[in-house]
N, C-alpha and C positions, 0 to 999 in steps of 0.2 A: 449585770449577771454575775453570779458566785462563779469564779474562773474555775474549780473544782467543776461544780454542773456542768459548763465548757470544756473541758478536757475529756472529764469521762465521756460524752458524748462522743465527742471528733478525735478519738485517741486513734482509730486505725489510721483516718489520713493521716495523722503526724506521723504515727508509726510506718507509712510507706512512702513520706516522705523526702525526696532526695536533697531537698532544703536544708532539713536536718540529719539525715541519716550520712549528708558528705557537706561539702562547701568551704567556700573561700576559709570561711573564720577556724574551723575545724582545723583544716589543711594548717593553717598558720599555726594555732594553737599546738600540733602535733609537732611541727619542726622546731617550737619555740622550748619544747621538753623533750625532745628526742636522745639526748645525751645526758639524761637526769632520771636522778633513781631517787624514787619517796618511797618511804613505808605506807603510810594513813591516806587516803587521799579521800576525799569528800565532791560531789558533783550536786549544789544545788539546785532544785527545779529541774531535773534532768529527763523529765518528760520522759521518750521511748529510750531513752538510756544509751544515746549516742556517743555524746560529749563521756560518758561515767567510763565506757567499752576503749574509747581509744586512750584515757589516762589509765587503764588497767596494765598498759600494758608498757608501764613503766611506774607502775604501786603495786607494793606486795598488797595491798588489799585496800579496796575502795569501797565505803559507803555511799550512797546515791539515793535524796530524798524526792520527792515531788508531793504534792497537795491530791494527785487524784490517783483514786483507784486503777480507773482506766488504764491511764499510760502507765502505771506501775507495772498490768495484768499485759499489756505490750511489751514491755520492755523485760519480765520474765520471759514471757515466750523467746524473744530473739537473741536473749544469753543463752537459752536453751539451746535453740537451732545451733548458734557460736560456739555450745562447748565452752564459755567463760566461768572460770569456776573463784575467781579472788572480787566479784562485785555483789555486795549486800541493798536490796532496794528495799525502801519501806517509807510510808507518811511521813512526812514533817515539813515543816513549816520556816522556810527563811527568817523571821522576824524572830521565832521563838526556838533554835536550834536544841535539841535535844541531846546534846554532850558537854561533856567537863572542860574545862577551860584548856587551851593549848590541847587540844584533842589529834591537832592535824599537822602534813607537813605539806601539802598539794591541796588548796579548793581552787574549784572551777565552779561555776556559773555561767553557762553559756543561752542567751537570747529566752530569759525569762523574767529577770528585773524589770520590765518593761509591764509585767503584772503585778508586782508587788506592791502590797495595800503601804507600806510603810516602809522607803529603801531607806533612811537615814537609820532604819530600827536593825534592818537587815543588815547595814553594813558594819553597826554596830558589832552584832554578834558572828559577823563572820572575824571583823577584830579581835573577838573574846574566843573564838573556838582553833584560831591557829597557831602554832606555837612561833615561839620567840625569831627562831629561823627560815619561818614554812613562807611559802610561796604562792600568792594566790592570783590567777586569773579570771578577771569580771570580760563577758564579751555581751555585747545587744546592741542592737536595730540604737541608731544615734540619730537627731535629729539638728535642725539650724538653729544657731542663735537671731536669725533673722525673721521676723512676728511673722511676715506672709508667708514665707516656708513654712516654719514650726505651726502657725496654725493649719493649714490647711494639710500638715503629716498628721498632727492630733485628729483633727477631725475625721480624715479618712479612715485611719485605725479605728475609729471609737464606733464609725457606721458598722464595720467590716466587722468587727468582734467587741460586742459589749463587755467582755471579762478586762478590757485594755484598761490599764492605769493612765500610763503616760511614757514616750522616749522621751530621753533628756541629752539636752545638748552638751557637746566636749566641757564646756564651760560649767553646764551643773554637776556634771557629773565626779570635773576637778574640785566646785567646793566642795561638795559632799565627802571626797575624799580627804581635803583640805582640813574638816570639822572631826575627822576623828582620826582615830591610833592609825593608820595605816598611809604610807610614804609611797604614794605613783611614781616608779621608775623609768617606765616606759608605756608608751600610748601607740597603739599600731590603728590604723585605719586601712580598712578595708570595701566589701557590698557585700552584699546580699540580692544577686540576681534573679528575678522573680516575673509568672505570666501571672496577669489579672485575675483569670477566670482560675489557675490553680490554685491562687493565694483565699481565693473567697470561698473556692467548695471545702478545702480544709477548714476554713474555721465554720461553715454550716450556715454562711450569710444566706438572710432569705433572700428570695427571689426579686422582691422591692426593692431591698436596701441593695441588690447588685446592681438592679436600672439607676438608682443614685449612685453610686459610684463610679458603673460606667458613663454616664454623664459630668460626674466631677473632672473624670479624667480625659474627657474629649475637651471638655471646655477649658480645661487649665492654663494660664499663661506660659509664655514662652518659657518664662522665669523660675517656672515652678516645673516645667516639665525637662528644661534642663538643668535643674540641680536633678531630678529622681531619675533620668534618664528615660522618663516617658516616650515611647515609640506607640504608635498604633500598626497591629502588624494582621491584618485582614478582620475580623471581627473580635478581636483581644488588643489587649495591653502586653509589652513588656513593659518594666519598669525595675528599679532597683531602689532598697533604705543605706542607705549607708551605717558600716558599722564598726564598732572602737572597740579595741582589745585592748583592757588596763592590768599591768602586769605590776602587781603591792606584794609591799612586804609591811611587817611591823616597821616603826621606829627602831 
């Protein structure tokens, strides 16, 4: 499925979201810039305009792109509500970024990579769009370098929401940064705490594919339910993705 089709559809759940609209990675992210002042600041894939709302408030002015109309027409509304008046939302596209070279001094990216058709392309031009000094945070859902974990994370993702690329483990995630201009200084890991049944009506899973899922996660090995922190807790799931906060700079 065209992850646009996907979003504009299911843009309110994300938008009332407390997954994204707070959480672990957010939190971290917010203390990790709390004493730092950017002019430009850019928030890619910023869905209901969480991640864009809390670096506004240390950027004299932040652009914030995403692919769908929907959570763009979300994430107006609740700058609205907020009285945020230094954040600019509009279309664009990770892979093909629509500014001049050293454009920025703050990007962010938070738990959208994980959709994108082309991250070697993306991380390219987040390379090309920051400048010499700027300071970039990539944060998203991370998976194992180990085949029985990693497949059965890919898989479950890919039942749940057809628009899903792929999570990549610490390890891919280091070469990819490894293969281009940009220097990993620091890697936080964190979760992303999450019930079954609220992670599957956000993305608009049918009905089918949630009887597979809640069977993938009933029957899961011990091994597999305690890396995800699988609990069955009356007729649902908790569970949790684990997730990486990579904090680049240029060379």
């Amino acid at each position: 499925m065209d992850p646009k089709e996907q979003f504009d559809r299911q843009a309110k759940y994300y938008a009332n979201s407390s997954t994204f609209s707070s959480g672990l990675s957010l939190d971290l992210l917010s203390k990790l810039i709390r004493d730092k002042k950017f002019s430009k600041g850019l928030d890619i894939g910023t869905g209901s305009g969480f991640t864009a709302f809390e670096i506004s408030k240390n950027c004299t002015s932040v652009d914030a792109i995403d692919i769908s109309t929907g959570m763009l027409g979300e994430a107006n509304r609740i700058k609205n509500e907020r009285k945020i008046k230094n954040v600019n939302f509009k279309i664009g596209y990770s892979e093909d970024l629509d500014y001049e070279d050293k454009s920025f001094d703050l990007i962010t990216c938070r738990t959208s990579a994980h959709h994108f058709k082309d991250i070697k392309k993306a991380i390219n031009e987040i390379e090309r769009v920051i400048n010499n000094d700027g300071s970039i945070y990539i944060i998203d859902t991370i998976t194992s370098d180990q085949k029985i974990l990693n497949n059965w994370h890919q898989k479950i993702e890919l039942i749940r929401d057809k628009s899903h690329t792929k999570n990549y483990s610490l390890m891919e995630w280091r070469n990819y940064f490894e293969a281009s201009g940009l220097n990993l200084l620091e890697t936080y890991q964190t979760r992303v705490n999450m019930n079954l049944e609220d992670w599957m009506e956000r993305s608009g899973t049918s009905k089918s594919d949630k009887e597979v899922i809640r069977h993938e996660y009933d029957k899961a090995s011990n091994k597999i339910k305690k890396f995800f922190g699988i609990e069955k807790i009356d007729d649902d799931f908790k569970f949790y993705w684990p997730v990486g906060l990579f904090y680049l700079k240029k060379y």
